[in-house]
N, C-alpha and C positions, 0 to 999 in steps of 0.2 A: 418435486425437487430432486436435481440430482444429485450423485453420491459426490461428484466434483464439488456441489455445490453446497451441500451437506459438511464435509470435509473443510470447507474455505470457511462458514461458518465457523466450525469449533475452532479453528484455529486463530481465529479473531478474539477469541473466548479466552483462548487456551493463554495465549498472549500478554492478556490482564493478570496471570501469574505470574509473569519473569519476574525471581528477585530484585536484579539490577537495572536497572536504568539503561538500555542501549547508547551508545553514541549518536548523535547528531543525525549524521548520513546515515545508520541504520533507522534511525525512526522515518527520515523523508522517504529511504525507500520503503519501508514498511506502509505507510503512507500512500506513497505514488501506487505501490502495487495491489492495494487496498481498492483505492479509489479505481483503477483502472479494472481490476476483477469483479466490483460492483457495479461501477456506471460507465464502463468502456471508454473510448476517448474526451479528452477532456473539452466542452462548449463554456467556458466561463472565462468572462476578461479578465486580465492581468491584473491582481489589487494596485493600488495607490504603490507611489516610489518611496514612502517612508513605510508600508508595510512589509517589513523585513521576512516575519515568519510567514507570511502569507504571500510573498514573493517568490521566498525558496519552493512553500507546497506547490503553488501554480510553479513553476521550472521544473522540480521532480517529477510529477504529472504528467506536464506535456511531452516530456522525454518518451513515456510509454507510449505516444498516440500511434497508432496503427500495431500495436499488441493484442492480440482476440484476447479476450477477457477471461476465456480459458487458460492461457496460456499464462497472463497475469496472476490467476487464482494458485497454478501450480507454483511460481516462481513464492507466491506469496509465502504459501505451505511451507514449501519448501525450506525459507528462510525463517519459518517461524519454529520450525521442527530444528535447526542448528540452533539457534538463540535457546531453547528451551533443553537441549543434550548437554 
């Protein structure tokens, strides 16, 4: 495992202690860039048109695709290290 990847880890971790509740748009990107740091571009159809929150994750998601997952893990860190400062 690398130390990128080691790193992306705890910070998924680390995460599940924010006192507060993020905003909306910070949890879908937290989310999108999750999801793209873990399984790279997204291959999954679009949910059903009355599912709302599962509409927004698939849109957040596919925004990242052609982001190397590198790149996603750092953006992740990154935002998870300000939310937690």
């Amino acid at each position: 495992m690398t130390d990128l990847r080691r790193e992306f880890e705890q910070a998924a971790e680390d995460i599940q202690r924010l006192g507060t509740r993020p905003d909306n748009d910070t949890l879908l990107k937290l989310y999108a860039l999750y999801k793209q740091g873990s399984e790279g571009d997204l291959r999954r159809t679009q949910p059903g048109f009355f599912d709302f929150v599962g509409t927004a994750k698939h849109t957040a998601w596919a925004q990242l695709n052609g982001v190397p997952e590198e790149e996603a893990m750092r953006r992740y860190i990154a935002l998870v290290q300000q939310l937690l400062a």
